[in-house]
C-alpha positions as CSV (number, residue, x, y, z in Angstrom):
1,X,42.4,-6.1,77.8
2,X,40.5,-2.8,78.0
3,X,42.7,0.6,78.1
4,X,42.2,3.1,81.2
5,X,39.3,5.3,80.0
6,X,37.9,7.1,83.3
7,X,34.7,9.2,83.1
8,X,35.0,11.5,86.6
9,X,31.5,11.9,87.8
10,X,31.6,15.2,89.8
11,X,29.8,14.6,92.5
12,X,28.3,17.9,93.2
13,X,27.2,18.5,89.9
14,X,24.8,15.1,90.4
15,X,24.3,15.4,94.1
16,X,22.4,12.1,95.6
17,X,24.5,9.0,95.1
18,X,20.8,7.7,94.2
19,X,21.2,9.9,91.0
20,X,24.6,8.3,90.3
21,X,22.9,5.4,89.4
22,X,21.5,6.6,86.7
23,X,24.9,7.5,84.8
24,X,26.1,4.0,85.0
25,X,25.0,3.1,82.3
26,X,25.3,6.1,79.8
27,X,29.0,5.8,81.0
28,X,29.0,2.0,80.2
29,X,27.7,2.8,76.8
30,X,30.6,5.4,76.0
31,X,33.2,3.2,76.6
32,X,34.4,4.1,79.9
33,X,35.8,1.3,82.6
34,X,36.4,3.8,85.3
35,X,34.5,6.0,87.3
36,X,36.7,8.8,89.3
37,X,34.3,10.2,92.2
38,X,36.0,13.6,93.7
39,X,36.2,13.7,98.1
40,X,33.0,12.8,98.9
41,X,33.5,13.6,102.5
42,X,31.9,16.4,105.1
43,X,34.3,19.6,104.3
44,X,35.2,21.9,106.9
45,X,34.1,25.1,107.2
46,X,35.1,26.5,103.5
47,X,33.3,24.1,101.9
48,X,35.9,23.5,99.5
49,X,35.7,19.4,98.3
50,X,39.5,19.4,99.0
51,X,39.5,20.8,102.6
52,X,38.0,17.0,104.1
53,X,37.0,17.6,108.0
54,X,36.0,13.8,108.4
55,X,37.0,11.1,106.3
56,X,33.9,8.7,107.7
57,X,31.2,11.2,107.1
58,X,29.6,12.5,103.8
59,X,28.8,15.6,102.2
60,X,25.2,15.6,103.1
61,X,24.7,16.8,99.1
62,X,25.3,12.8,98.4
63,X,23.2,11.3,100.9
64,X,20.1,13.3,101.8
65,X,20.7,16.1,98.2
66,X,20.2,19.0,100.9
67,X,23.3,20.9,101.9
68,X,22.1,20.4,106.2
69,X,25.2,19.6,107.8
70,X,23.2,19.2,111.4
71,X,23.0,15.2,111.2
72,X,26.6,14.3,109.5
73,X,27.0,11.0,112.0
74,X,23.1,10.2,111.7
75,X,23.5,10.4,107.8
76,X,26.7,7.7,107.8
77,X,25.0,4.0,107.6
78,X,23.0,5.3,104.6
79,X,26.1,6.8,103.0
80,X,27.8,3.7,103.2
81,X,25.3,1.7,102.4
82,X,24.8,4.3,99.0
83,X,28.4,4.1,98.1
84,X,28.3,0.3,98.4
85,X,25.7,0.0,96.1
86,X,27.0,2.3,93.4
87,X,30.1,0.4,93.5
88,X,28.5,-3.0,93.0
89,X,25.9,-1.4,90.4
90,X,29.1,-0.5,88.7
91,X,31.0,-3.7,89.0
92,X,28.0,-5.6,87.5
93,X,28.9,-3.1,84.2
94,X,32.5,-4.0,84.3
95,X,33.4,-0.5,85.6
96,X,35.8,0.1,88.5
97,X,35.1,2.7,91.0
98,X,37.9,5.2,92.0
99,X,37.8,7.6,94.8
100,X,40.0,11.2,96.1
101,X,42.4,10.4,98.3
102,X,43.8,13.5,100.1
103,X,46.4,12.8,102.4
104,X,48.6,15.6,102.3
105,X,46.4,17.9,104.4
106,X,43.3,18.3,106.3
107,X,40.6,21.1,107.0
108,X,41.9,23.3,109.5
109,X,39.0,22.6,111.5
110,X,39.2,18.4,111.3
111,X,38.2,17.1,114.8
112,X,41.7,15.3,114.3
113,X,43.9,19.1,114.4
114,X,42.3,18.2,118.3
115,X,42.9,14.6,118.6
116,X,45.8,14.2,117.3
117,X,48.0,17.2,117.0
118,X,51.2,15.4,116.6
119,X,50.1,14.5,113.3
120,X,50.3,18.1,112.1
121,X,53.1,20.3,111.1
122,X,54.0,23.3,113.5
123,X,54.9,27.0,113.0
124,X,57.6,28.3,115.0
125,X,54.5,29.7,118.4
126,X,53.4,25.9,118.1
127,X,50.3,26.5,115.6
128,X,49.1,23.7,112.9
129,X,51.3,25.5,109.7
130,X,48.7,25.4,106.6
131,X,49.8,24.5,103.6
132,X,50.3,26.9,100.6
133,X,52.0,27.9,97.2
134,X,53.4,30.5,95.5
135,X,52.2,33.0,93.1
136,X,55.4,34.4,91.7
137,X,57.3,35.9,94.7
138,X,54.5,35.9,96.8
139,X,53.7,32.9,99.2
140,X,49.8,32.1,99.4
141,X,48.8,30.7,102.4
142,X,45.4,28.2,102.3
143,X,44.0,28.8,105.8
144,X,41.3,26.9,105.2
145,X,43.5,23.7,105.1
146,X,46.3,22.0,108.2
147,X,49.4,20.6,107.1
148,X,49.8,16.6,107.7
149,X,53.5,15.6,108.6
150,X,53.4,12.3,107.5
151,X,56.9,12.6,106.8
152,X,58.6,13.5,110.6
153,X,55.5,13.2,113.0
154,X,56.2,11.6,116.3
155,X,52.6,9.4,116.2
156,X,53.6,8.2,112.8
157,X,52.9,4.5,113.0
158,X,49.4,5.4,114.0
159,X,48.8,8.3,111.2
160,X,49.6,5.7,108.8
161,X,47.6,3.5,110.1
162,X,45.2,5.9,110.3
163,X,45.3,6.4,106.2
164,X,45.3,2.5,105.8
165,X,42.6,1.8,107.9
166,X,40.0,4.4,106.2
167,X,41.3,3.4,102.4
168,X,40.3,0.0,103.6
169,X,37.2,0.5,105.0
170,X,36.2,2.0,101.3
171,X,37.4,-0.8,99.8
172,X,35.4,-2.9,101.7
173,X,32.3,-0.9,100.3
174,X,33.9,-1.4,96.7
175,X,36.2,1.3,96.0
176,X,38.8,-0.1,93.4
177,X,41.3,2.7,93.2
178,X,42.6,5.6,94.5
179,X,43.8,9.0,92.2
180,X,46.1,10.5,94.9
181,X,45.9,13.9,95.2
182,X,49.4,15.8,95.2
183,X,51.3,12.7,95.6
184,X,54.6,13.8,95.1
185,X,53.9,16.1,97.8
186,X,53.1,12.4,100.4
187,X,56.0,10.8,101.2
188,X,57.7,7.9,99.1
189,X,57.9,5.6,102.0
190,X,54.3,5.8,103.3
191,X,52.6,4.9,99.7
192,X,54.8,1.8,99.3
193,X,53.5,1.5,102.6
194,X,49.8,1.7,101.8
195,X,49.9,0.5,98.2
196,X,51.6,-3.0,99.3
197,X,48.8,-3.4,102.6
198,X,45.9,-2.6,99.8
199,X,47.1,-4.7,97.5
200,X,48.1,-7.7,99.6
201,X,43.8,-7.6,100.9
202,X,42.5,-6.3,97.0
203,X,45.2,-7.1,94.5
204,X,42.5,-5.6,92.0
205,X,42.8,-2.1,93.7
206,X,44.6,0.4,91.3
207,X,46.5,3.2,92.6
208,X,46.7,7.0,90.2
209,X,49.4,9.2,90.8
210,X,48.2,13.1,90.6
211,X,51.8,14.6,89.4
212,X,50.8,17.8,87.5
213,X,53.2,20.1,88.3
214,X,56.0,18.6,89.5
215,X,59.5,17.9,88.2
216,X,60.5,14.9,86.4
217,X,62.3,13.5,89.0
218,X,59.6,14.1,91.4
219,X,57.1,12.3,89.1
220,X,59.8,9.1,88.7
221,X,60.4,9.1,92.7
222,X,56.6,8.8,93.1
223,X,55.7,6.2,90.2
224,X,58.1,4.1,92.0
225,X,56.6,3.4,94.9
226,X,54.3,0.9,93.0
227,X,51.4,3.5,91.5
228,X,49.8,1.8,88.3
229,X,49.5,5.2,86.5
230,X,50.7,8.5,86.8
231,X,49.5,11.9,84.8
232,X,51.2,14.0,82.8
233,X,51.0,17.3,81.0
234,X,49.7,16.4,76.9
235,X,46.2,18.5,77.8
236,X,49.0,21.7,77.7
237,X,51.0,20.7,75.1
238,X,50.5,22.4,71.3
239,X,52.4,19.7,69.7
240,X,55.1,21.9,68.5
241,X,57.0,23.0,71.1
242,X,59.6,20.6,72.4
243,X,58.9,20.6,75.9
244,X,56.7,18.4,76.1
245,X,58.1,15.6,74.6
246,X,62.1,16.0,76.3
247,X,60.1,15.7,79.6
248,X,58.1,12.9,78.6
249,X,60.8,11.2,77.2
250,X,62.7,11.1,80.8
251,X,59.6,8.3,81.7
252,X,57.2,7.7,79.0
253,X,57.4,3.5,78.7
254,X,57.8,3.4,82.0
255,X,55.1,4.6,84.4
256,X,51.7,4.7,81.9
257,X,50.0,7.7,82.5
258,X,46.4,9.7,82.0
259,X,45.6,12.8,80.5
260,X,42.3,14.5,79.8
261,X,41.1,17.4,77.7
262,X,39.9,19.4,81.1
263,X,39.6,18.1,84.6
264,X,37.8,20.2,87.9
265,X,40.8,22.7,87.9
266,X,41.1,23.8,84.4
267,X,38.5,25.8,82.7
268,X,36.1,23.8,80.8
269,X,37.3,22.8,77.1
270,X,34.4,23.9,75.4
271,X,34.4,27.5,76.3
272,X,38.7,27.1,75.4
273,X,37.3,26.4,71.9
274,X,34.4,28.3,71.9
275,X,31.7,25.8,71.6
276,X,33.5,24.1,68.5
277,X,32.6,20.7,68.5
278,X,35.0,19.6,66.3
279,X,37.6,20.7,67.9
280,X,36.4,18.7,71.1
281,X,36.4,15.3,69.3
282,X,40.0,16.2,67.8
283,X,41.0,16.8,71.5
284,X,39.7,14.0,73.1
285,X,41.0,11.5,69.9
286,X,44.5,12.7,70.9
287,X,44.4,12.5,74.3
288,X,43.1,9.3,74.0
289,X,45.7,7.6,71.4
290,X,48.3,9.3,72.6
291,X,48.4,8.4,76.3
292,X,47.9,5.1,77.7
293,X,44.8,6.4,79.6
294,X,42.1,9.3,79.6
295,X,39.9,11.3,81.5
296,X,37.2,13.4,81.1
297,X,35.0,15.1,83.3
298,X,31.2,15.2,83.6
299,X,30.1,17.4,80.8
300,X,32.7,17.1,78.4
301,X,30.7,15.2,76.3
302,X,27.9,17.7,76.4
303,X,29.9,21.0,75.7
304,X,29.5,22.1,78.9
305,X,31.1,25.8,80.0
306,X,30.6,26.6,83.1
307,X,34.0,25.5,84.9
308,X,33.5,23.1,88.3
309,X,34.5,25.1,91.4
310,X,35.1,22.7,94.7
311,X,33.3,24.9,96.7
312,X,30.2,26.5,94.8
313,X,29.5,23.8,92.1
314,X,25.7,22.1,92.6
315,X,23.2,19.9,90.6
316,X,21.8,23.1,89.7
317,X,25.1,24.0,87.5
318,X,23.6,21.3,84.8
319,X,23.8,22.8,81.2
320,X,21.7,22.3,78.6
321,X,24.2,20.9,75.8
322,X,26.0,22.8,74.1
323,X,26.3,19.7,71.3
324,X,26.9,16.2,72.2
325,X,29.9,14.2,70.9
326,X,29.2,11.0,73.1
327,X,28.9,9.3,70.1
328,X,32.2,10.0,68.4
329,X,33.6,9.2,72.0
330,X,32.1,6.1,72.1
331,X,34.0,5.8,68.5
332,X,36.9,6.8,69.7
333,X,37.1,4.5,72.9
334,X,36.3,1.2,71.0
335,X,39.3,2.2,68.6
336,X,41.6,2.4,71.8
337,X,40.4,-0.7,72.6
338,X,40.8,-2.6,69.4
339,X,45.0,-1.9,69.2
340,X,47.3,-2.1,71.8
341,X,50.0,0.3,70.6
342,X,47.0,2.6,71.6
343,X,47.2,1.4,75.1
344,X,50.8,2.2,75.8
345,X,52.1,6.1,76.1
Protein backbone atom coordinates (compact mmCIF):
# COMPACT_ATOMS: atom_id res chain seq x y z
CA UNK A 1 0.00 0.00 0.00
CA UNK A 2 1.20 3.49 -1.19
CA UNK A 3 1.51 6.30 1.68
CA UNK A 4 -0.62 9.74 1.16
CA UNK A 5 1.78 11.85 -0.92
CA UNK A 6 -0.56 14.80 -2.40
CA UNK A 7 0.95 17.17 -5.02
CA UNK A 8 -1.71 20.41 -4.82
CA UNK A 9 -2.03 21.68 -8.32
CA UNK A 10 -2.95 25.42 -7.83
CA UNK A 11 -5.31 25.90 -10.14
CA UNK A 12 -4.73 29.49 -11.00
CA UNK A 13 -1.15 29.19 -11.37
CA UNK A 14 -1.98 26.52 -14.46
CA UNK A 15 -5.27 28.09 -15.49
CA UNK A 16 -7.15 25.70 -18.37
CA UNK A 17 -8.02 22.34 -16.94
CA UNK A 18 -6.63 21.47 -20.63
CA UNK A 19 -3.16 22.46 -19.22
CA UNK A 20 -3.65 20.20 -16.12
CA UNK A 21 -3.24 17.46 -18.29
CA UNK A 22 -0.03 17.95 -18.90
CA UNK A 23 1.18 17.72 -15.06
CA UNK A 24 -0.29 14.25 -14.72
CA UNK A 25 2.31 12.71 -15.49
CA UNK A 26 5.31 14.75 -14.10
CA UNK A 27 3.30 14.29 -10.90
CA UNK A 28 2.99 10.46 -11.51
CA UNK A 29 6.70 10.38 -11.99
CA UNK A 30 7.54 12.14 -8.58
CA UNK A 31 5.73 9.82 -6.63
CA UNK A 32 2.62 11.50 -5.90
CA UNK A 33 -0.94 9.42 -5.58
CA UNK A 34 -2.98 12.55 -4.92
CA UNK A 35 -3.79 15.54 -6.60
CA UNK A 36 -5.42 18.42 -4.26
CA UNK A 37 -7.21 20.97 -6.72
CA UNK A 38 -8.12 24.44 -4.60
CA UNK A 39 -12.24 25.78 -5.20
CA UNK A 40 -12.42 25.72 -8.58
CA UNK A 41 -15.74 27.46 -8.56
CA UNK A 42 -17.02 31.20 -9.92
CA UNK A 43 -15.98 33.55 -6.83
CA UNK A 44 -18.01 36.37 -5.91
CA UNK A 45 -17.18 39.69 -6.29
CA UNK A 46 -13.55 39.67 -4.40
CA UNK A 47 -12.26 37.21 -6.37
CA UNK A 48 -10.81 35.50 -3.59
CA UNK A 49 -10.74 31.23 -4.44
CA UNK A 50 -12.33 30.88 -0.90
CA UNK A 51 -15.26 33.31 -1.18
CA UNK A 52 -17.37 30.45 -3.75
CA UNK A 53 -20.67 32.37 -5.24
CA UNK A 54 -21.83 29.09 -7.14
CA UNK A 55 -20.75 25.79 -6.44
CA UNK A 56 -21.98 24.40 -10.19
CA UNK A 57 -20.19 27.04 -12.11
CA UNK A 58 -16.31 27.50 -12.71
CA UNK A 59 -13.83 30.02 -12.53
CA UNK A 60 -13.82 30.88 -16.17
CA UNK A 61 -9.65 30.80 -15.76
CA UNK A 62 -10.25 26.79 -15.94
CA UNK A 63 -12.49 26.51 -18.71
CA UNK A 64 -12.04 29.14 -21.35
CA UNK A 65 -8.12 30.53 -19.60
CA UNK A 66 -9.72 34.21 -19.89
CA UNK A 67 -10.85 35.72 -16.63
CA UNK A 68 -14.74 36.84 -18.61
CA UNK A 69 -17.16 36.09 -16.15
CA UNK A 70 -20.14 37.13 -18.72
CA UNK A 71 -21.01 33.32 -19.84
CA UNK A 72 -20.51 31.46 -16.27
CA UNK A 73 -23.78 29.01 -17.01
CA UNK A 74 -22.81 28.82 -20.88
CA UNK A 75 -19.24 27.67 -19.81
CA UNK A 76 -20.68 24.63 -17.32
CA UNK A 77 -21.11 21.40 -19.71
CA UNK A 78 -17.53 22.00 -20.84
CA UNK A 79 -16.34 22.40 -17.21
CA UNK A 80 -17.76 19.31 -16.30
CA UNK A 81 -16.94 17.55 -19.05
CA UNK A 82 -12.92 19.09 -18.34
CA UNK A 83 -12.99 18.06 -14.77
CA UNK A 84 -14.27 14.53 -15.76
CA UNK A 85 -11.57 13.98 -17.94
CA UNK A 86 -8.77 15.11 -15.74
CA UNK A 87 -10.06 12.87 -13.15
CA UNK A 88 -10.16 9.75 -15.35
CA UNK A 89 -6.73 10.86 -17.04
CA UNK A 90 -5.57 10.73 -13.45
CA UNK A 91 -7.16 7.49 -12.40
CA UNK A 92 -5.63 5.76 -15.46
CA UNK A 93 -2.06 6.96 -13.47
CA UNK A 94 -3.17 5.55 -10.17
CA UNK A 95 -3.70 9.08 -8.80
CA UNK A 96 -6.74 10.16 -6.90
CA UNK A 97 -8.27 13.44 -7.46
CA UNK A 98 -9.21 15.67 -4.39
CA UNK A 99 -11.18 18.80 -4.46
CA UNK A 100 -11.95 22.21 -1.75
CA UNK A 101 -14.69 21.83 0.01
CA UNK A 102 -15.92 25.01 1.69
CA UNK A 103 -18.82 24.68 3.72
CA UNK A 104 -18.47 26.92 6.39
CA UNK A 105 -19.31 30.06 4.43
CA UNK A 106 -20.31 31.53 1.24
CA UNK A 107 -19.59 34.75 -0.87
CA UNK A 108 -21.65 37.48 0.42
CA UNK A 109 -23.06 37.82 -2.85
CA UNK A 110 -24.00 33.85 -3.58
CA UNK A 111 -27.37 33.82 -5.46
CA UNK A 112 -28.21 31.42 -2.33
CA UNK A 113 -27.79 34.64 0.57
CA UNK A 114 -31.33 35.29 -1.84
CA UNK A 115 -32.71 31.93 -2.10
CA UNK A 116 -32.22 30.65 0.85
CA UNK A 117 -31.66 33.09 3.64
CA UNK A 118 -32.56 30.74 6.34
CA UNK A 119 -29.44 29.08 5.74
CA UNK A 120 -27.41 32.00 6.88
CA UNK A 121 -26.44 33.35 10.23
CA UNK A 122 -28.09 36.77 11.33
CA UNK A 123 -26.94 39.90 13.07
CA UNK A 124 -29.04 41.30 15.67
CA UNK A 125 -31.10 44.21 12.40
CA UNK A 126 -31.56 40.71 10.51
CA UNK A 127 -28.43 40.95 8.17
CA UNK A 128 -26.34 37.65 6.83
CA UNK A 129 -23.41 38.06 9.91
CA UNK A 130 -19.87 37.40 7.93
CA UNK A 131 -17.64 35.49 9.33
CA UNK A 132 -14.29 36.76 10.85
CA UNK A 133 -11.23 36.33 13.22
CA UNK A 134 -9.25 38.02 15.51
CA UNK A 135 -6.01 39.79 15.25
CA UNK A 136 -5.09 40.23 18.93
CA UNK A 137 -7.94 42.28 20.56
CA UNK A 138 -9.25 43.34 17.51
CA UNK A 139 -12.11 41.35 15.69
CA UNK A 140 -11.62 41.30 11.74
CA UNK A 141 -14.56 41.10 9.90
CA UNK A 142 -14.41 39.27 6.06
CA UNK A 143 -17.17 41.12 4.27
CA UNK A 144 -16.45 39.58 1.37
CA UNK A 145 -17.78 36.20 2.83
CA UNK A 146 -21.78 35.10 4.55
CA UNK A 147 -21.84 32.93 7.44
CA UNK A 148 -23.58 29.35 6.82
CA UNK A 149 -25.51 28.07 10.03
CA UNK A 150 -25.41 24.63 9.40
CA UNK A 151 -25.44 24.15 12.88
CA UNK A 152 -29.16 25.89 14.15
CA UNK A 153 -30.76 26.89 10.60
CA UNK A 154 -34.44 26.26 10.42
CA UNK A 155 -34.13 24.73 6.50
CA UNK A 156 -31.48 22.44 7.78
CA UNK A 157 -32.48 19.15 6.22
CA UNK A 158 -32.38 20.83 2.90
CA UNK A 159 -28.86 22.76 3.43
CA UNK A 160 -27.48 19.51 4.06
CA UNK A 161 -28.84 18.10 1.47
CA UNK A 162 -27.78 20.86 -0.36
CA UNK A 163 -23.85 19.99 0.51
CA UNK A 164 -24.56 16.22 -0.27
CA UNK A 165 -26.10 16.65 -3.40
CA UNK A 166 -23.17 19.04 -5.00
CA UNK A 167 -20.23 16.64 -3.26
CA UNK A 168 -22.00 14.04 -5.18
CA UNK A 169 -22.44 15.37 -8.30
CA UNK A 170 -18.38 15.80 -8.27
CA UNK A 171 -18.01 12.53 -7.49
CA UNK A 172 -19.84 11.45 -10.24
CA UNK A 173 -17.30 13.36 -12.53
CA UNK A 174 -14.41 11.56 -10.45
CA UNK A 175 -13.57 13.50 -7.52
CA UNK A 176 -12.11 11.01 -4.92
CA UNK A 177 -11.77 13.12 -1.84
CA UNK A 178 -12.49 16.04 -0.23
CA UNK A 179 -9.72 18.39 2.09
CA UNK A 180 -12.41 20.22 4.18
CA UNK A 181 -11.70 23.57 4.68
CA UNK A 182 -12.03 24.81 8.45
CA UNK A 183 -13.61 21.70 9.53
CA UNK A 184 -13.57 22.07 13.00
CA UNK A 185 -15.41 25.16 12.39
CA UNK A 186 -18.58 22.60 10.33
CA UNK A 187 -20.41 20.93 12.63
CA UNK A 188 -19.62 17.26 14.04
CA UNK A 189 -23.09 15.94 13.22
CA UNK A 190 -23.34 17.11 9.54
CA UNK A 191 -19.82 15.40 8.34
CA UNK A 192 -20.78 12.08 9.87
CA UNK A 193 -23.66 12.96 8.02
CA UNK A 194 -22.08 13.52 4.59
CA UNK A 195 -19.06 11.26 5.08
CA UNK A 196 -21.37 8.06 5.75
CA UNK A 197 -23.89 9.17 2.41
CA UNK A 198 -20.42 9.46 0.28
CA UNK A 199 -19.06 6.63 1.35
CA UNK A 200 -22.07 4.32 1.27
CA UNK A 201 -22.35 5.47 -3.03
CA UNK A 202 -17.98 5.74 -3.28
CA UNK A 203 -16.48 3.80 -0.49
CA UNK A 204 -13.13 4.80 -2.32
CA UNK A 205 -13.88 8.59 -1.57
CA UNK A 206 -11.42 9.90 1.16
CA UNK A 207 -12.29 12.59 3.39
CA UNK A 208 -9.07 15.41 4.77
CA UNK A 209 -9.62 17.22 7.78
CA UNK A 210 -8.15 21.08 7.52
CA UNK A 211 -7.47 21.49 11.55
CA UNK A 212 -4.59 24.06 11.55
CA UNK A 213 -5.27 26.09 14.28
CA UNK A 214 -7.47 24.64 16.40
CA UNK A 215 -7.25 22.97 19.79
CA UNK A 216 -6.54 19.50 20.45
CA UNK A 217 -9.81 18.68 21.46
CA UNK A 218 -11.22 20.37 18.53
CA UNK A 219 -8.97 18.38 16.11
CA UNK A 220 -10.07 14.81 18.06
CA UNK A 221 -14.02 15.97 17.98
CA UNK A 222 -13.52 16.41 14.22
CA UNK A 223 -11.35 13.29 13.22
CA UNK A 224 -14.17 11.49 14.75
CA UNK A 225 -16.69 11.94 12.72
CA UNK A 226 -15.02 9.38 10.26
CA UNK A 227 -12.27 11.76 8.35
CA UNK A 228 -9.40 9.42 7.00
CA UNK A 229 -6.72 12.14 7.72
CA UNK A 230 -6.41 15.17 9.58
CA UNK A 231 -3.36 17.94 9.48
CA UNK A 232 -1.33 19.03 11.97
CA UNK A 233 1.30 21.57 12.79
CA UNK A 234 5.22 19.71 12.06
CA UNK A 235 5.76 22.45 9.03
CA UNK A 236 6.01 25.01 12.43
CA UNK A 237 7.72 22.96 14.58
CA UNK A 238 11.88 23.45 15.08
CA UNK A 239 12.24 20.11 16.61
CA UNK A 240 13.36 21.41 19.89
CA UNK A 241 10.74 22.87 21.52
CA UNK A 242 8.29 20.69 23.26
CA UNK A 243 5.14 21.86 21.95
CA UNK A 244 4.91 20.15 19.31
CA UNK A 245 5.21 16.85 20.31
CA UNK A 246 2.78 17.16 23.95
CA UNK A 247 0.12 18.22 21.46
CA UNK A 248 0.76 15.55 19.06
CA UNK A 249 0.95 13.14 21.50
CA UNK A 250 -2.83 13.82 22.66
CA UNK A 251 -3.69 12.00 18.95
CA UNK A 252 -0.84 10.93 16.96
CA UNK A 253 -1.72 6.88 16.28
CA UNK A 254 -4.95 7.72 16.09
CA UNK A 255 -6.19 10.00 13.36
CA UNK A 256 -3.05 9.88 10.56
CA UNK A 257 -2.37 13.17 9.43
CA UNK A 258 -0.55 15.46 6.59
CA UNK A 259 1.83 18.05 6.72
CA UNK A 260 3.67 19.92 4.07
CA UNK A 261 6.75 22.20 3.91
CA UNK A 262 4.38 25.26 2.60
CA UNK A 263 0.85 25.20 1.41
CA UNK A 264 -1.27 28.51 -0.47
CA UNK A 265 -1.33 30.40 2.96
CA UNK A 266 2.18 30.23 4.12
CA UNK A 267 4.95 32.06 2.33
CA UNK A 268 6.74 29.98 -0.07
CA UNK A 269 9.63 27.71 1.48
CA UNK A 270 12.19 28.69 -0.75
CA UNK A 271 12.25 32.31 -0.07
CA UNK A 272 12.06 31.01 4.11
CA UNK A 273 15.41 29.44 3.20
CA UNK A 274 16.60 31.74 0.87
CA UNK A 275 16.86 29.74 -2.26
CA UNK A 276 18.90 26.90 -0.31
CA UNK A 277 18.17 23.79 -1.97
CA UNK A 278 19.40 21.71 0.53
CA UNK A 279 17.58 22.83 2.93
CA UNK A 280 14.34 22.18 0.81
CA UNK A 281 15.13 18.38 0.36
CA UNK A 282 15.88 18.18 4.28
CA UNK A 283 12.35 19.76 4.70
CA UNK A 284 10.42 17.78 2.60
CA UNK A 285 12.49 14.30 3.88
CA UNK A 286 11.04 15.15 7.27
CA UNK A 287 7.87 16.08 6.56
CA UNK A 288 7.60 13.13 4.63
CA UNK A 289 8.93 10.32 7.25
CA UNK A 290 7.66 11.89 9.91
CA UNK A 291 3.97 12.19 9.17
CA UNK A 292 1.87 9.58 7.75
CA UNK A 293 1.18 11.86 4.70
CA UNK A 294 2.59 15.04 2.79
CA UNK A 295 1.80 17.82 0.75
CA UNK A 296 3.39 20.14 -1.34
CA UNK A 297 2.30 22.74 -3.49
CA UNK A 298 2.85 23.52 -7.15
CA UNK A 299 6.39 24.90 -7.23
CA UNK A 300 7.94 23.42 -4.35
CA UNK A 301 9.80 21.34 -6.36
CA UNK A 302 11.08 24.20 -8.54
CA UNK A 303 12.15 26.74 -5.75
CA UNK A 304 9.56 28.78 -6.47
CA UNK A 305 9.14 32.39 -4.30
CA UNK A 306 6.57 34.20 -5.13
CA UNK A 307 3.78 33.17 -2.40
CA UNK A 308 0.13 32.04 -3.98
CA UNK A 309 -2.47 34.69 -3.14
CA UNK A 310 -6.37 33.35 -3.72
CA UNK A 311 -7.26 36.30 -5.25
CA UNK A 312 -4.35 37.72 -7.61
CA UNK A 313 -2.39 34.49 -8.34
CA UNK A 314 -2.35 33.64 -12.45
CA UNK A 315 -0.58 31.39 -14.95
CA UNK A 316 1.49 34.27 -15.50
CA UNK A 317 3.07 33.93 -11.77
CA UNK A 318 5.16 30.81 -13.26
CA UNK A 319 8.92 31.12 -12.11
CA UNK A 320 11.71 30.16 -13.83
CA UNK A 321 13.31 27.61 -11.25
CA UNK A 322 14.98 28.54 -8.81
CA UNK A 323 16.74 24.75 -8.70
CA UNK A 324 14.82 21.63 -9.06
CA UNK A 325 14.78 18.92 -6.44
CA UNK A 326 12.03 16.72 -8.18
CA UNK A 327 14.44 14.23 -8.28
CA UNK A 328 15.46 13.81 -4.64
CA UNK A 329 11.58 13.97 -4.11
CA UNK A 330 10.94 11.28 -6.25
CA UNK A 331 13.88 9.60 -3.86
CA UNK A 332 12.32 10.50 -1.04
CA UNK A 333 8.67 9.27 -1.92
CA UNK A 334 9.78 5.75 -3.11
CA UNK A 335 11.58 5.47 0.43
CA UNK A 336 8.12 6.25 2.10
CA UNK A 337 6.77 3.77 0.08
CA UNK A 338 9.22 0.95 0.70
CA UNK A 339 8.63 0.84 4.90
CA UNK A 340 5.59 1.15 6.57
CA UNK A 341 6.75 2.53 9.86
CA UNK A 342 7.13 5.53 7.38
CA UNK A 343 3.42 5.48 6.67
CA UNK A 344 2.21 5.83 10.20
CA UNK A 345 2.62 9.35 12.21
Amino acid sequence: MEAVKIYNLYPKLIGKMENWMGHIDRVRDMGFNYIYLNPLHAPGFSGSDYAVKDYYLYHPLFVTGEMDFSNLEGQKETGDRLLAEFCEQSKKKGIKVLMDLVINHTAIDSPLTKEHPDWYMKNHDGSIKNPGALDGTNWISWGDLAQIDNENSIDKDNLWDYWLDMMTHYCNLGIRGFRCDAAYHVPSKLWRFLIKKIKAKFPDAEFFAETLGCQTHELIETADTGFDYVMNSFKWWNMRDEWFIRLYKEWAGKYPSITFPENHDTIRYAEEVQGNKNMAVMKYALSSYFCAGVAITVGFEFGFKRKIDVVQTNPSWWEVPGYDITEDIKKINSIKDTYNILKED
